[in-house]
C-alpha positions as CSV (number, residue, x, y, z in Angstrom):
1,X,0.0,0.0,0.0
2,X,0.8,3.5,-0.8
3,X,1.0,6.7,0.9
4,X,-2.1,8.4,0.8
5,X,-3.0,10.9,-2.1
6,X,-1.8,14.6,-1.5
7,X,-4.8,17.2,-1.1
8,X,-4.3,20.6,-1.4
9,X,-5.7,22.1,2.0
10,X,-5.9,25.7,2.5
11,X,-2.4,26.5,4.1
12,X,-1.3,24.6,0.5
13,X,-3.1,26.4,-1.4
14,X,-2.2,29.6,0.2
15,X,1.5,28.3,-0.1
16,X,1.0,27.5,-4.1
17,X,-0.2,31.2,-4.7
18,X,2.7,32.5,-2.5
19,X,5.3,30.4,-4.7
20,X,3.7,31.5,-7.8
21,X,3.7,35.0,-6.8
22,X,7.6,35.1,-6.4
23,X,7.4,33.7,-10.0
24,X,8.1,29.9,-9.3
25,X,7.9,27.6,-12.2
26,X,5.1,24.9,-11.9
27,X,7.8,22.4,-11.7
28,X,9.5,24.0,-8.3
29,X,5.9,25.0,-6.5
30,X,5.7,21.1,-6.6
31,X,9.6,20.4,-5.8
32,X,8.3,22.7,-2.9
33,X,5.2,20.9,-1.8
34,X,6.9,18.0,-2.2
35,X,4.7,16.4,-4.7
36,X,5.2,15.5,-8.5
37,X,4.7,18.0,-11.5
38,X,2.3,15.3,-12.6
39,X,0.1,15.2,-9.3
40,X,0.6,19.0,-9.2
41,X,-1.6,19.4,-12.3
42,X,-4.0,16.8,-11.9
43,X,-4.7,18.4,-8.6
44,X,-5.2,22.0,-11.1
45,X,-7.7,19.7,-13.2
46,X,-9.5,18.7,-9.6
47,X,-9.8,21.5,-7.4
48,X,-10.5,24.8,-9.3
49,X,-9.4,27.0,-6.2
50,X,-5.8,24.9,-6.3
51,X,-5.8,26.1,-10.2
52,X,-7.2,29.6,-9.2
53,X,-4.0,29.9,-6.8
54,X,-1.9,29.5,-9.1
55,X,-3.1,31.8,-11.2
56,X,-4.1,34.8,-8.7
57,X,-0.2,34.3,-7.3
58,X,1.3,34.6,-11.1
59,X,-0.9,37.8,-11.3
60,X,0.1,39.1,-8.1
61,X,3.8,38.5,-9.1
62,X,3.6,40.3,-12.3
63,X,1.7,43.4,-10.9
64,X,4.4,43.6,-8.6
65,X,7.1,43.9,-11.2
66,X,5.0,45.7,-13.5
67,X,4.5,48.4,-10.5
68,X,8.0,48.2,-9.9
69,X,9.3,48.6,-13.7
70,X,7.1,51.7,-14.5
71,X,8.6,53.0,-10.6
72,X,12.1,52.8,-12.1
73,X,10.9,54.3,-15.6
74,X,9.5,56.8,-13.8
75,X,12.3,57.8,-12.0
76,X,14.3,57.9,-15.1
77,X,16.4,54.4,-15.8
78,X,16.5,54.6,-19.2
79,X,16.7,50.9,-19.6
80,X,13.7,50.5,-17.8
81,X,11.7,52.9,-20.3
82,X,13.4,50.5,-23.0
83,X,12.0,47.8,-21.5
84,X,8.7,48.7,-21.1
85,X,8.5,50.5,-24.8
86,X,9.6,46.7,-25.9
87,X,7.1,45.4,-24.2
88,X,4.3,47.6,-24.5
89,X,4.7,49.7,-27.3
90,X,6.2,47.4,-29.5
91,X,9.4,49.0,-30.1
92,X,12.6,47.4,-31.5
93,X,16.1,47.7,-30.8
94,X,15.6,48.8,-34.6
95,X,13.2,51.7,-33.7
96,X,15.8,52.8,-31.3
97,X,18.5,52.9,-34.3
98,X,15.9,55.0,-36.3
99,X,15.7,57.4,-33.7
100,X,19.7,57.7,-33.0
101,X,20.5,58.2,-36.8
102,X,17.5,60.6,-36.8
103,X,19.4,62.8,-34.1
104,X,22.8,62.2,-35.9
105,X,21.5,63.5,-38.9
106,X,19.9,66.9,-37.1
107,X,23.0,67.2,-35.0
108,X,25.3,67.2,-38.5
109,X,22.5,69.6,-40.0
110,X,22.9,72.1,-37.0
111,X,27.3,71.6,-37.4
112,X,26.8,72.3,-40.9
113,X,25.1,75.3,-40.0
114,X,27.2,76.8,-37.2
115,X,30.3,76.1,-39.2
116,X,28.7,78.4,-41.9
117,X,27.7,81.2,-40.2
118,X,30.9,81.5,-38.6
119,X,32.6,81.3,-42.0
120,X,30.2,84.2,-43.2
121,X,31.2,85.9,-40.1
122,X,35.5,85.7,-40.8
């Protein structure tokens, strides 16, 4: 005989959410519970509030690092703003070459123009 089957109780499923909200994998939140990726997600299948756990901690986790992204955008890390126009807007590192041979091009344009009016000037 067997040990018995695992059953999420609540102190589990409060555990699962908690793992999930730190951004564990399936496969570690069962390492953690000590049960089988396999039993992990027929358990999902069976109890809808194990599956709603999961789900509600993976949501918590990325609000958090969503709140904590636009934070450091706001506060001017300019990789952070790169980031999120990646992610958001749809932006390329190509985008971002556009942009920096756009201002190469006006700062040239403004060179060219000093350097004439001083000639005009000698």
């Amino acid at each position: 005989m067997g040990r018995p089957a695992w059953m999420p109780t609540p102190d589990a499923i409060e555990k699962v959410e908690g793992y999930a909200a730190l951004g564990l994998t399936k496969e570690q939140i069962a390492s953690c519970l000590g049960i089988s990726y396999q039993t992990l997600n027929e358990k999902t299948k069976e109890y809808t509030e194990f599956a709603d756990a999961i789900k509600r901690g993976l949501d918590k986790g990325i609000a958090r690092m969503a709140n904590l992204l636009i934070k450091h955008a706001e506060a001017g890390s300019i990789p952070s703003v790169i980031f999120f126009l990646k992610a958001r807007a749809k932006w390329s590192d190509q985008n971002l070459e556009e942009v920096d041979r756009a201002i190469k091009t006006e700062l040239n344009a403004v060179r060219e123009m000093v350097q004439k009016c001083l000639q005009e000037k000698s």
